[in-house]
Residue frames as qw, qx, qy, qz and C-alpha x, y, z in Angstrom:
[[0.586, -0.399, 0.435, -0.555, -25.38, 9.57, 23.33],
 [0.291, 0.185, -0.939, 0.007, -24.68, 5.79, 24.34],
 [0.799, -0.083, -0.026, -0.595, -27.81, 3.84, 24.47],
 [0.523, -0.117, 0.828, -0.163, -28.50, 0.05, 25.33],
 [0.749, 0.238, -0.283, -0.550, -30.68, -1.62, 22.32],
 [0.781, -0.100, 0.617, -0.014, -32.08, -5.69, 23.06],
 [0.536, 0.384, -0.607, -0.443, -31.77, -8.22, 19.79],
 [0.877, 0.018, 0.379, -0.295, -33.50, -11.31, 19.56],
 [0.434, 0.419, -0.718, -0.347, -30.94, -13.42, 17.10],
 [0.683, -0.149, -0.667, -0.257, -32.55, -16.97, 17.16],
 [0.720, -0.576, -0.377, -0.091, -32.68, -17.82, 21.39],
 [0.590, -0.344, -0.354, 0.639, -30.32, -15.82, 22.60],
 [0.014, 0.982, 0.183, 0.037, -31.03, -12.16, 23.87],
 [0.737, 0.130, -0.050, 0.662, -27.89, -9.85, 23.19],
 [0.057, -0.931, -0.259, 0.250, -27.41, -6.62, 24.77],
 [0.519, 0.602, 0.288, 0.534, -25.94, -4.18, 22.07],
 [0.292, -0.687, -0.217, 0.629, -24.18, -1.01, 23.22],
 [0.484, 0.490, 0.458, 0.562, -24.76, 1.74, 20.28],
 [0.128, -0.391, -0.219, 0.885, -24.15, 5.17, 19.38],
 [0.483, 0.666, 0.559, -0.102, -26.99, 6.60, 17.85],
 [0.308, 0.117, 0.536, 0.778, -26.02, 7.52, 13.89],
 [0.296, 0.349, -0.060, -0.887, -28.19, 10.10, 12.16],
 [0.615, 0.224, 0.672, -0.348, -31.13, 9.16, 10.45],
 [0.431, 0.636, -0.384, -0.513, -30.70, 10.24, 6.81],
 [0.859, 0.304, 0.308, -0.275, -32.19, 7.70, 5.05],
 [0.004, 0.481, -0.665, -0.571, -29.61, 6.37, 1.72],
 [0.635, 0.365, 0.679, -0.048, -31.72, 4.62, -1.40],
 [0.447, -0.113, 0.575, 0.676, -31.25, 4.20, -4.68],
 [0.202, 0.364, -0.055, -0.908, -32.84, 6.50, -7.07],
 [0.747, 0.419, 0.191, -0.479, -35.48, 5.87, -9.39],
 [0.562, 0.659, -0.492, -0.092, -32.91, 4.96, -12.42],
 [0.960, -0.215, -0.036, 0.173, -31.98, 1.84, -9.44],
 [0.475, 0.611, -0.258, 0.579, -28.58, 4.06, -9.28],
 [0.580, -0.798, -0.083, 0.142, -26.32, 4.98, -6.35],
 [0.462, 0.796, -0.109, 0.377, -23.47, 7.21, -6.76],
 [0.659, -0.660, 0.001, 0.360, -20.57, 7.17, -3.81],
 [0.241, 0.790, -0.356, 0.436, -17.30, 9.74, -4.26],
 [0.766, -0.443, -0.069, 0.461, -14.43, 8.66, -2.52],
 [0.026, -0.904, 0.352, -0.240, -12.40, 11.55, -1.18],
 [0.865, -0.403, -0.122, 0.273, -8.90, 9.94, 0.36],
 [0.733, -0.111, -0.046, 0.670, -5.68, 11.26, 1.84],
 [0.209, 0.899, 0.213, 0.321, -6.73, 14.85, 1.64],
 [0.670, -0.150, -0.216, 0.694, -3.68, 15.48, 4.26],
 [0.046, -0.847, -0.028, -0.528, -5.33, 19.13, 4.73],
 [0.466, -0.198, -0.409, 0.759, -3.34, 21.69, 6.85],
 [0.082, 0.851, 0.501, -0.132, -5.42, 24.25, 8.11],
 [0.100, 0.961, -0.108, -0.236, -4.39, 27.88, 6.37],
 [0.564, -0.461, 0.532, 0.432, -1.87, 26.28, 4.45],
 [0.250, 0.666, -0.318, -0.626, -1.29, 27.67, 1.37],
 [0.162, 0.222, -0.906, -0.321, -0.62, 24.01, -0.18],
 [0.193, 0.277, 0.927, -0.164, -3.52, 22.74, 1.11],
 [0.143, 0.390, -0.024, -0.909, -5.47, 25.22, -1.20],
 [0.281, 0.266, -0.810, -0.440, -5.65, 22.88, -4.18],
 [0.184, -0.166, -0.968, 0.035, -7.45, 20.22, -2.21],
 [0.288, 0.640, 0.482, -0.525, -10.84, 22.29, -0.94],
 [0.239, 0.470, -0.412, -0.743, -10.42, 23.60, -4.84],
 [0.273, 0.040, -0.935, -0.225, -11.01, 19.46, -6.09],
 [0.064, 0.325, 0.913, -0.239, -13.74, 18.73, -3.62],
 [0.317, 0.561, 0.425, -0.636, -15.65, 21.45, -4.54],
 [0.535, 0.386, -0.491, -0.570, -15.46, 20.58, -8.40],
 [0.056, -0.065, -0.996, -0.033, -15.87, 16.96, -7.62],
 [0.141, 0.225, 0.635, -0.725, -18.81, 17.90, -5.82],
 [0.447, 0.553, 0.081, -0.699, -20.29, 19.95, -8.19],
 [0.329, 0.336, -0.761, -0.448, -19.55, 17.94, -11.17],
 [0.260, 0.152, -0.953, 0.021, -20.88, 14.59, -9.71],
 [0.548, -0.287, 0.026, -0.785, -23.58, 15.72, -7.34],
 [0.271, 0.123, -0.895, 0.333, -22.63, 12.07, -5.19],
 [0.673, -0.534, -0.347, -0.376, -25.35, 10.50, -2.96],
 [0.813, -0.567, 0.051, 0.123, -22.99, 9.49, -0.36],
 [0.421, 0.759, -0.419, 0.266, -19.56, 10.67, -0.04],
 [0.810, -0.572, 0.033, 0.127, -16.74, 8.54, 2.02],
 [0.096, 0.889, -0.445, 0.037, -13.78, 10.09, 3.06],
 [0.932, -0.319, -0.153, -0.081, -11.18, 7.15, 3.56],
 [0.828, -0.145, -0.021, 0.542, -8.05, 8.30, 5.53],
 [0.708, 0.077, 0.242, 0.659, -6.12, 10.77, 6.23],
 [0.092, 0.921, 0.293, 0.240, -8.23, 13.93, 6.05],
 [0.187, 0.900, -0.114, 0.378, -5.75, 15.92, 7.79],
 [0.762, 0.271, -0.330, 0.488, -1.99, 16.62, 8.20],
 [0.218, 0.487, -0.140, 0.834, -1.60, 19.59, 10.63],
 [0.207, -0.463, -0.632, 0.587, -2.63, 21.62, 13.60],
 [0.406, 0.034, 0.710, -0.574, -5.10, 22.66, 14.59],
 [0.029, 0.145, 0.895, 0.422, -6.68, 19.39, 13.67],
 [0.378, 0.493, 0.758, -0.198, -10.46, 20.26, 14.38],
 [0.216, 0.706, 0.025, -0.674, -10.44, 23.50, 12.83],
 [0.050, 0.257, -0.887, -0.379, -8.39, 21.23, 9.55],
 [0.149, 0.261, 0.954, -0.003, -10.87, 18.32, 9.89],
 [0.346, 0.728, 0.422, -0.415, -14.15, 20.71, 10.11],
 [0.074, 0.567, -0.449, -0.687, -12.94, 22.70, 6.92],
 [0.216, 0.304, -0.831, -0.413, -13.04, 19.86, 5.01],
 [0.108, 0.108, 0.912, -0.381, -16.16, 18.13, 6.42],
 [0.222, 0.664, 0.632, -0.333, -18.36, 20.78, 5.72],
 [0.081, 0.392, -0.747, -0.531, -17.53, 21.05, 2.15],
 [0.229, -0.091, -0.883, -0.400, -19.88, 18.17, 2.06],
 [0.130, -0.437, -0.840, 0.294, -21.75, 18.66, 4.64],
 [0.038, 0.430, 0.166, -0.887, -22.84, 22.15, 3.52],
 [0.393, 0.151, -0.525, -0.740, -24.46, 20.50, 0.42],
 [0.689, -0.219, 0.429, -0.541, -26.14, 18.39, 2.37],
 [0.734, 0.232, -0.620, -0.151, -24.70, 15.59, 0.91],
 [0.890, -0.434, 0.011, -0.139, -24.54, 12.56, 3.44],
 [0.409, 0.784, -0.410, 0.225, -21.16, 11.49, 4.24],
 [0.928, -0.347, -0.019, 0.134, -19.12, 9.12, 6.15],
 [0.405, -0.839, 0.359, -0.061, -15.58, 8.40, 7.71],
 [0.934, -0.060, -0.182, 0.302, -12.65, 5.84, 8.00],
 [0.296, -0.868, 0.372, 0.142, -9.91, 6.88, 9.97],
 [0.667, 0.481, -0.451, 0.348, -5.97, 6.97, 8.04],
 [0.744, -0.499, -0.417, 0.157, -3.08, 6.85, 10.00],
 [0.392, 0.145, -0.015, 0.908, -2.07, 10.41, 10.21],
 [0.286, -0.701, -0.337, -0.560, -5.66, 11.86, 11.32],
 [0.688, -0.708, -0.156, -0.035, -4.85, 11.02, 15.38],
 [0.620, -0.334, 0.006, 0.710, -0.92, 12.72, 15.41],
 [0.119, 0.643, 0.128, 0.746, -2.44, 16.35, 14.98],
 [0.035, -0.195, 0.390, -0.899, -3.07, 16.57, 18.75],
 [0.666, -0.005, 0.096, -0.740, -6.51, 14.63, 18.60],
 [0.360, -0.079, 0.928, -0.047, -6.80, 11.16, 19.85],
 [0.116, -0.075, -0.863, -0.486, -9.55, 8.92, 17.01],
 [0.119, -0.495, -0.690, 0.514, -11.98, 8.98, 20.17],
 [0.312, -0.416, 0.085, 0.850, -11.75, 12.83, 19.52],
 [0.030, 0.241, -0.539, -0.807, -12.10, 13.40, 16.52],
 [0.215, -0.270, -0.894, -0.285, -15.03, 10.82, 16.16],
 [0.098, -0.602, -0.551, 0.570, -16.93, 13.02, 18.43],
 [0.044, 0.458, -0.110, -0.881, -16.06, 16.47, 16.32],
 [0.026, -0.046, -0.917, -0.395, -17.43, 14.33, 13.47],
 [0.236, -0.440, -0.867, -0.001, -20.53, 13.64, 15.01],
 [0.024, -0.651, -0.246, 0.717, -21.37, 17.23, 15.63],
 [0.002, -0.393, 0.555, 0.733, -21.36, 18.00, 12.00],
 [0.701, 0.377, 0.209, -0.568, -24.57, 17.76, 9.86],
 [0.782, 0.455, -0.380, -0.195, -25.27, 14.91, 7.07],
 [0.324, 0.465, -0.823, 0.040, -22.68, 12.55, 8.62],
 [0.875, -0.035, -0.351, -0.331, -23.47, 9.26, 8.77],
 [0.351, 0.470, -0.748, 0.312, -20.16, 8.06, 10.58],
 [0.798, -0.462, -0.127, -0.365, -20.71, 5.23, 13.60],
 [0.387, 0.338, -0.834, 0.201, -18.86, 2.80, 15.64],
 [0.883, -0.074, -0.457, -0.077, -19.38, -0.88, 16.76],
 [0.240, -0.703, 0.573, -0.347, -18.25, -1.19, 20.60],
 [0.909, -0.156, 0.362, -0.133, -16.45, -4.30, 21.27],
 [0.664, 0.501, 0.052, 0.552, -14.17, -3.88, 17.61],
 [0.485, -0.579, 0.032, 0.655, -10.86, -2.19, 17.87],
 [0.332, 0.024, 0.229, 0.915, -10.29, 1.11, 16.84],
 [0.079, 0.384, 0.360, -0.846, -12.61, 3.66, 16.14],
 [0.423, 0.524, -0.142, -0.726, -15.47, 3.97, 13.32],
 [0.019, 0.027, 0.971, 0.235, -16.10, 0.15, 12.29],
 [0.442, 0.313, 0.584, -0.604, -19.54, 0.54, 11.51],
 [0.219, 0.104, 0.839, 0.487, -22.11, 0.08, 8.36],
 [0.245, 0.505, 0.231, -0.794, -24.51, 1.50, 6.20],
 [0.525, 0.521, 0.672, -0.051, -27.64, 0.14, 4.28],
 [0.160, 0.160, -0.151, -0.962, -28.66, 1.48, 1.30],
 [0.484, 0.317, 0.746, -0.331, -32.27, 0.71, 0.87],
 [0.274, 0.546, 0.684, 0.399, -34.18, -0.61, -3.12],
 [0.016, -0.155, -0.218, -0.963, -35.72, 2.33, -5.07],
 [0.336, -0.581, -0.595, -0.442, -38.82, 1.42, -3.56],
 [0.180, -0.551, 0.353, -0.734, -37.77, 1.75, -0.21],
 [0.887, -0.396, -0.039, -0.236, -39.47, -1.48, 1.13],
 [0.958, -0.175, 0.004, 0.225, -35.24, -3.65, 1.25],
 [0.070, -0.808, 0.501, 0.302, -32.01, -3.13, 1.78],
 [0.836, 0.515, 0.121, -0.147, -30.81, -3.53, -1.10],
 [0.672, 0.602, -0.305, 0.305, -26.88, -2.70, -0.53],
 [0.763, -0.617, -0.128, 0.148, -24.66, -2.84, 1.86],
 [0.552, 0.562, -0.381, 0.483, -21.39, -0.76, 2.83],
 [0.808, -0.509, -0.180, 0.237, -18.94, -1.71, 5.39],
 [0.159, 0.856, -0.216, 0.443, -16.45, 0.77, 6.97],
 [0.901, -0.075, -0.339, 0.260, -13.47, -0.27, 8.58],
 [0.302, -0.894, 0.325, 0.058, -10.55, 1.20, 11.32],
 [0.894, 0.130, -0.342, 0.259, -7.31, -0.33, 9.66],
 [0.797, -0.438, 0.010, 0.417, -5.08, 1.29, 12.27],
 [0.184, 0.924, -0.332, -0.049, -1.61, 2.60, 12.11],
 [0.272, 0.697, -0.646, 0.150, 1.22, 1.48, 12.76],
 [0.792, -0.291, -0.494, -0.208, 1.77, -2.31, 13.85],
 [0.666, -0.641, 0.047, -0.378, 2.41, -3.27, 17.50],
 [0.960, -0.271, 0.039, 0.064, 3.93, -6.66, 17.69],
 [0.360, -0.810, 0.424, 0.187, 7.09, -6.76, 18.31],
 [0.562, -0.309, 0.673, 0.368, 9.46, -7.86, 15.78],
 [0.318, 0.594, 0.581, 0.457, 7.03, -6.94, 12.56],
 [0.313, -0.308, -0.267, 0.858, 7.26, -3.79, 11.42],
 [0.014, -0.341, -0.636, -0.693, 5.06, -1.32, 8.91],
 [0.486, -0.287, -0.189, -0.804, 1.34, -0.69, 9.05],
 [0.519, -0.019, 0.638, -0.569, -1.37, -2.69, 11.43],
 [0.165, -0.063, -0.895, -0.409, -3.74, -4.79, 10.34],
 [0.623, -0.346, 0.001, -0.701, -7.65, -5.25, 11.00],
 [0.303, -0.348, 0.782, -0.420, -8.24, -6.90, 14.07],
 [0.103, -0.134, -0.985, -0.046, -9.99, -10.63, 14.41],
 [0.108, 0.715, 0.564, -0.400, -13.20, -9.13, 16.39],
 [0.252, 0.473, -0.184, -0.824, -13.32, -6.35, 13.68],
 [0.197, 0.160, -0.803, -0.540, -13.73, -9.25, 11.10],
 [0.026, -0.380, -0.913, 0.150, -16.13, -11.80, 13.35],
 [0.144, 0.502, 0.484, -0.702, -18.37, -8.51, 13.34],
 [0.358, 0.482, -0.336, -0.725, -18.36, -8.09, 9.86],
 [0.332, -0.019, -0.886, -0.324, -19.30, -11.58, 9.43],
 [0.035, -0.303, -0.824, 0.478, -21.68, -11.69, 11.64],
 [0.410, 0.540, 0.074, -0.732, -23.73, -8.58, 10.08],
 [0.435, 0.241, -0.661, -0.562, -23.32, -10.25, 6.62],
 [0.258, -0.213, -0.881, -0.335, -24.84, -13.40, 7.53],
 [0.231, 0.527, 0.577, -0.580, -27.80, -11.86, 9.59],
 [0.224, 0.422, -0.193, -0.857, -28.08, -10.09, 6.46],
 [0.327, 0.188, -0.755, -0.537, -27.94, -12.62, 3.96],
 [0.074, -0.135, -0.962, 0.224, -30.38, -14.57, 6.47],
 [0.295, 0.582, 0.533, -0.538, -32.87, -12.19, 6.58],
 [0.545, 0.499, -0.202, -0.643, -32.78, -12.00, 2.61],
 [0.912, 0.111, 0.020, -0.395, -33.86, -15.36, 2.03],
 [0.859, -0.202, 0.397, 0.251, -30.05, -17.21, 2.02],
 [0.691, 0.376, 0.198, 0.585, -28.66, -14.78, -0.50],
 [0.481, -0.123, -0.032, 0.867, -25.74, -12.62, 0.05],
 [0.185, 0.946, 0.253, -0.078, -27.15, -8.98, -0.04],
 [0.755, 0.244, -0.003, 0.609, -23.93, -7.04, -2.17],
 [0.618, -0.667, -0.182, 0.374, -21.47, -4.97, -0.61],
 [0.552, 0.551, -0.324, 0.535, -18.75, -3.01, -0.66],
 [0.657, -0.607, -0.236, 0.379, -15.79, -2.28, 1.79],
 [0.305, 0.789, -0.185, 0.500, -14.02, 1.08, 2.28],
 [0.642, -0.733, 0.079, 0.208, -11.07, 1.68, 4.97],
 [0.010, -0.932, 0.246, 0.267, -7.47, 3.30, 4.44],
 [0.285, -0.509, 0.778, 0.232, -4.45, 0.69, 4.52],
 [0.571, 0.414, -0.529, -0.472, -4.33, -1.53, 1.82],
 [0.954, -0.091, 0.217, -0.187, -4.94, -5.26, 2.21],
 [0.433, -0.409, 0.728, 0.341, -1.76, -7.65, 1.46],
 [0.637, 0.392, 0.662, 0.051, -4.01, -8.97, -1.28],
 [0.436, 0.867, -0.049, -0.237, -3.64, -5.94, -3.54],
 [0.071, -0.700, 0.674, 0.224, 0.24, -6.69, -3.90],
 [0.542, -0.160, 0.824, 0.036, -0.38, -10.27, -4.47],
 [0.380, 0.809, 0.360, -0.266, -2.75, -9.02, -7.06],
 [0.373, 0.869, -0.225, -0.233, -0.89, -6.68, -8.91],
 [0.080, -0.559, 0.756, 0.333, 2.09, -9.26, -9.31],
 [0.654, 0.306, 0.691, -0.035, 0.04, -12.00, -10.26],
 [0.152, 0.221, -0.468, -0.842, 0.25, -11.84, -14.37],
 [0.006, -0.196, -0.959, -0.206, -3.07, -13.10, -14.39],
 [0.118, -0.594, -0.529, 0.594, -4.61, -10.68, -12.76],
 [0.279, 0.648, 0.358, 0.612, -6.19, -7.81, -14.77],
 [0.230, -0.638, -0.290, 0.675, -5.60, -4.29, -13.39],
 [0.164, 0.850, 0.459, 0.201, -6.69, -1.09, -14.40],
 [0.247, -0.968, 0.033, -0.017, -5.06, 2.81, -13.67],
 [0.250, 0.651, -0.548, 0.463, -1.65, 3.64, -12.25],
 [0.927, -0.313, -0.123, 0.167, 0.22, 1.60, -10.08],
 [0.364, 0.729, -0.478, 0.327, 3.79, 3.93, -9.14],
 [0.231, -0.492, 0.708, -0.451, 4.55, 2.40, -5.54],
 [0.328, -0.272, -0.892, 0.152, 3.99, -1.68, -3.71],
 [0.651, -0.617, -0.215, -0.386, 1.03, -1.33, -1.61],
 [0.239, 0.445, -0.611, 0.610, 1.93, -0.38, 1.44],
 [0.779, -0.394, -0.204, -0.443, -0.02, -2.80, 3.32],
 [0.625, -0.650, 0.379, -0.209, 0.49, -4.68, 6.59],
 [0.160, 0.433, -0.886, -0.045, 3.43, -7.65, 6.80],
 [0.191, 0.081, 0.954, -0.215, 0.68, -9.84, 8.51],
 [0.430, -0.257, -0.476, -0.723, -2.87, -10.75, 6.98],
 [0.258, 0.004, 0.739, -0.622, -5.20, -11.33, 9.55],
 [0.218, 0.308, 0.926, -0.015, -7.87, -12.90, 6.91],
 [0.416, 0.544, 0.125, -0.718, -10.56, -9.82, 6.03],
 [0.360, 0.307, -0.553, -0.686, -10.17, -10.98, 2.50],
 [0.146, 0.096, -0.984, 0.021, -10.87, -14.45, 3.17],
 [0.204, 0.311, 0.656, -0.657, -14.12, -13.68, 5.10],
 [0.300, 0.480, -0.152, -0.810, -14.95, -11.61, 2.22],
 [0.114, 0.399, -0.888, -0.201, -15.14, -14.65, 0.55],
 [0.081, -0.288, -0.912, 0.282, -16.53, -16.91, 2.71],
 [0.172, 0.478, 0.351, -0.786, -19.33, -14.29, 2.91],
 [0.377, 0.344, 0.748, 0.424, -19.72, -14.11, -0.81],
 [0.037, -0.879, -0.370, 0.299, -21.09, -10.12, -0.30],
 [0.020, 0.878, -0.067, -0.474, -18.68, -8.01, -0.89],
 [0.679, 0.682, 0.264, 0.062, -18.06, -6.83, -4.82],
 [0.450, 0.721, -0.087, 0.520, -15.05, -4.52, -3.99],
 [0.595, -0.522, -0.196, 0.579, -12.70, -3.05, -1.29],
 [0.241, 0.809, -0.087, 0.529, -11.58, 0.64, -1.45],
 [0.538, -0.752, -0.161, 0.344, -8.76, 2.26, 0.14],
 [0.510, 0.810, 0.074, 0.281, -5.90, 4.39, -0.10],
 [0.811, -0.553, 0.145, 0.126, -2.86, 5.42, 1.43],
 [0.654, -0.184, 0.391, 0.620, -0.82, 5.23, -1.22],
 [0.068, 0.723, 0.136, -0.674, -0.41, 8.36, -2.67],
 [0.287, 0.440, -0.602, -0.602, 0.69, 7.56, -6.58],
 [0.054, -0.106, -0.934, -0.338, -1.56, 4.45, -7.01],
 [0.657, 0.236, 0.142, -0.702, -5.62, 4.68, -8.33],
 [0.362, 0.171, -0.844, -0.357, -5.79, 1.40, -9.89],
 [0.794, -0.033, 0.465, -0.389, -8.45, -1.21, -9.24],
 [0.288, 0.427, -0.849, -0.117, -7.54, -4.95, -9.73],
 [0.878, -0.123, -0.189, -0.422, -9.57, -8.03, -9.84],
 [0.107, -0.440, 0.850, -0.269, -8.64, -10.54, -7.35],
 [0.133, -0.095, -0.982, 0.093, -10.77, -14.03, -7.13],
 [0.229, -0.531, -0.810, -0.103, -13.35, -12.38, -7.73],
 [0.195, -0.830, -0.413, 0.321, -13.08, -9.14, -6.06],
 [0.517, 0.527, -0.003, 0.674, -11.81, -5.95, -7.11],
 [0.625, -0.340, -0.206, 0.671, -9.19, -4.62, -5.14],
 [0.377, 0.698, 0.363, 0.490, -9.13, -0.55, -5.54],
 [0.243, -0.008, -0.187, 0.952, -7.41, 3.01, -4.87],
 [0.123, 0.942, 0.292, -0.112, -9.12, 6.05, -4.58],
 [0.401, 0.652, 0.067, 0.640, -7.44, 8.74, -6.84],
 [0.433, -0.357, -0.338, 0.756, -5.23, 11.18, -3.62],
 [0.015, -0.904, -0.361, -0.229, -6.92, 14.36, -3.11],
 [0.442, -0.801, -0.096, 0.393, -4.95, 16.39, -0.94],
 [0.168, 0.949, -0.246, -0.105, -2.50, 19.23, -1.74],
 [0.608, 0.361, -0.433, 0.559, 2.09, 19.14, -1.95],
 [0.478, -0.716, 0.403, -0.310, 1.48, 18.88, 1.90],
 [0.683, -0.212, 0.691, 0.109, 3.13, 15.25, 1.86],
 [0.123, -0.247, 0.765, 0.581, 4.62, 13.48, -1.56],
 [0.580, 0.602, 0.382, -0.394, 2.07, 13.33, -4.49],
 [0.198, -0.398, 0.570, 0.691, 3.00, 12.66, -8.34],
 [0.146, 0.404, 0.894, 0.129, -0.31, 12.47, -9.21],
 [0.197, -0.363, -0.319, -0.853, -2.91, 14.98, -10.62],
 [0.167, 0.150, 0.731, -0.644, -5.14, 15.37, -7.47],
 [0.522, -0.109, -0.576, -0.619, -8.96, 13.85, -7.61],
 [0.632, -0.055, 0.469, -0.615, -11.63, 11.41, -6.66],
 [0.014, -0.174, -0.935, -0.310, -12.51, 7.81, -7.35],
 [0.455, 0.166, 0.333, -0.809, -16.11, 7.80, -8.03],
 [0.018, 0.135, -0.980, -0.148, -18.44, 4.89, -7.78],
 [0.419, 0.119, -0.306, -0.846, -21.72, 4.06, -9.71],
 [0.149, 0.014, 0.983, -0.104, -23.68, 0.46, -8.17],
 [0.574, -0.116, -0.412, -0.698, -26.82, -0.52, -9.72],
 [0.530, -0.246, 0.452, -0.674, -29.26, -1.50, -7.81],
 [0.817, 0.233, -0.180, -0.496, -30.47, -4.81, -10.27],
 [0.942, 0.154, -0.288, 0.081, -27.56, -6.36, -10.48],
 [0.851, -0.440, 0.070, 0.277, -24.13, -7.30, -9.03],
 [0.675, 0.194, 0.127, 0.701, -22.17, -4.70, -10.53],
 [0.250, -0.913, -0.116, 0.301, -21.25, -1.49, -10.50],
 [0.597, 0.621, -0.037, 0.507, -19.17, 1.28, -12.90],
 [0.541, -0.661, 0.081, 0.513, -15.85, 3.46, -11.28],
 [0.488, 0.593, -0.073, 0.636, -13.63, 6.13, -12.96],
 [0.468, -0.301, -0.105, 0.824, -11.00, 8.74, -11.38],
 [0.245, 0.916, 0.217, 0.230, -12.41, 12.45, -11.71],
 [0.507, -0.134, 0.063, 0.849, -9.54, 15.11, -11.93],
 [0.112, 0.578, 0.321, -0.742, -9.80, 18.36, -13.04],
 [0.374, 0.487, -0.243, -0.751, -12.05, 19.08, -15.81],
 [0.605, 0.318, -0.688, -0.245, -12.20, 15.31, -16.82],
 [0.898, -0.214, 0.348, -0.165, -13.07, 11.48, -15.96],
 [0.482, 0.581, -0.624, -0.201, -10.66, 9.06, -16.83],
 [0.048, -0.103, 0.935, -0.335, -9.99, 5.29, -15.58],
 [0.687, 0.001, -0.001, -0.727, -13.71, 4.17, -16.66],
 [0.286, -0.002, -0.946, -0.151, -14.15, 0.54, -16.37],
 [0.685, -0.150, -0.310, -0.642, -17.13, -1.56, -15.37],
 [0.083, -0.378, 0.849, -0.361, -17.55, -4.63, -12.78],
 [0.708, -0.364, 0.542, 0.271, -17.30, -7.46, -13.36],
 [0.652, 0.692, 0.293, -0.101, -17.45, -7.00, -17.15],
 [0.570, 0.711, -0.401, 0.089, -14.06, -5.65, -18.15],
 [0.328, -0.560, 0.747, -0.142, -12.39, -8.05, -15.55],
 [0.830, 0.195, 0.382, -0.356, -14.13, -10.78, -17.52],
 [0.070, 0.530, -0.668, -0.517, -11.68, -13.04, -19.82],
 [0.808, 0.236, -0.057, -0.538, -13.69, -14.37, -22.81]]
């Protein structure tokens, strides 16, 4: 249901149009731990024998990892009929009551269900957390605290992004990019944030499908330190429209996940950030040369860092730390 909500930001009154998100609380555990599972690119077809494999991985990720917050990013499904596809694979997580969020790929709204759509069926579906920010293009730009083991601050912060599909402008071709008013909103929440924690940066992460140009610039850079498999270029947009740069300027966020590209799970330090796959889940509905899996990410509440590895079956592999093994002595 679409509510009104005032906000006092210093002398000007802003009226805020919002859908209302579930209430399920997210906060790190005693042990100051917080545990996220990225699922991406599960490209499920409903009754499709190939898509067998991939409800086989989420439910040993699941169980193996026992995840506070699972985000799916992209891509969840390849086929018709998409709700019956999409639900399948929703409630998987949502039957363990595990909380659970969204980003839309760009293969989720050309089953026959517009993003609109789908972001409704979503929102029928226990434990999800999924929102969107009216005024930002596309569908499911929204964010989500996690709040100190005591429970009195937030204490993290993840941002969820729409990158789109497929670009518009005439004469450039590829993927989209995130829009300007998608960014000015994400800077805007970060420095209310970091304002209302005393003038320092509360830390982040960002999760949303398409890669960022920056990852390519990244991985060719021989300075750069990367981690995992790397078989394909990021297939990211031809134009940057800045997100990284913000990121920056912001000084919040610690990492970016996305995915999209089906044979790369690496994560690469960039100026400071680390650029990073998730590990393709989905079945031999669409090319794959990769042991299906899950990236799956460990932030500590104390400090500014935060451990990541690739589960597969029966096994973790791709363990590194942040910022610590990106760190040259």
């Amino acid at each position: 249901m679409k509510q009104q909500i005032l906000l006092l930001l210093g002398f000007c009154l802003i009226c805020i149009p919002i859908v209302r998100a579930q209430s399920t609380e997210l906060q790190f555990n005693a042990n100051h731990k917080f545990k996220i599972v990225q699922f991406t690119d599960v490209h499920y077809i409903h009754n499709d024998p190939r898509s067998n494999i991939s409800v086989e991985r989420i439910n040993e990720v699941l169980d193996s990892e026992r995840p506070d917050l699972v985000v799916f990013t992209g891509d969840i499904i390849f086929g018709k009929p998409a709700e019956e596809g999409l639900r399948t694979i929703l409630q998987l997580v949502s039957d363990r009551q595990i909380p659970f969020t969204v980003t839309f790929g760009n293969h989720d709204d050309e089953q026959g269900l517009s993003r609109e759509k789908l972001f409704n069926i979503i929102k029928t579906i226990p434990y999800n957390l999924m929102n969107h920010t009216e005024g930002t293009s596309g569908m499911g730009n929204h964010l989500l605290t996690i709040k100190s083991s005591q429970g009195d601050s937030t204490a993290f912060i993840l941002y969820c992004f729409d990158s789109h599909s497929y670009s518009s402008i005439e004469g450039i071709g590829g993927y989209d990019f995130i829009k300007s008013n998608q960014i000015a909103w994400y800077q805007t929440q970060s420095s209310l944030f970091t304002k209302t924690n005393k003038g320092v940066p509360i830390p982040s992460l960002a999760f949303f499908h398409i890669p960022l140009p920056e990852y390519n610039q990244a991985a060719n850079n021989e300075s750069a330190i990367l981690y995992g498999i790397r078989k394909e270029k990021a297939c990211a947009p031809e134009l940057n429209s800045g997100l990284f740069a913000a990121m920056k300027q912001q000084n919040d966020v610690l990492g970016v996940f996305t995915g999209h590209d089906h044979d790369n799970d690496y994560v690469v330090y960039w100026k400071g950030i680390l650029l990073g796959y998730g590990r393709y889940t989905g079945g031999n509905t669409v090319y794959n040369h990769l042991t299906n899996g899950a990236r799956v990410i460990e932030i500590d509440e104390n400090t500014r860092s935060f451990d990541t590895w690739i589960r597969i079956k029966g096994e973790t592999i791709s363990h590194v730390k942040y910022p610590d093994d990106f760190i040259k002595e």
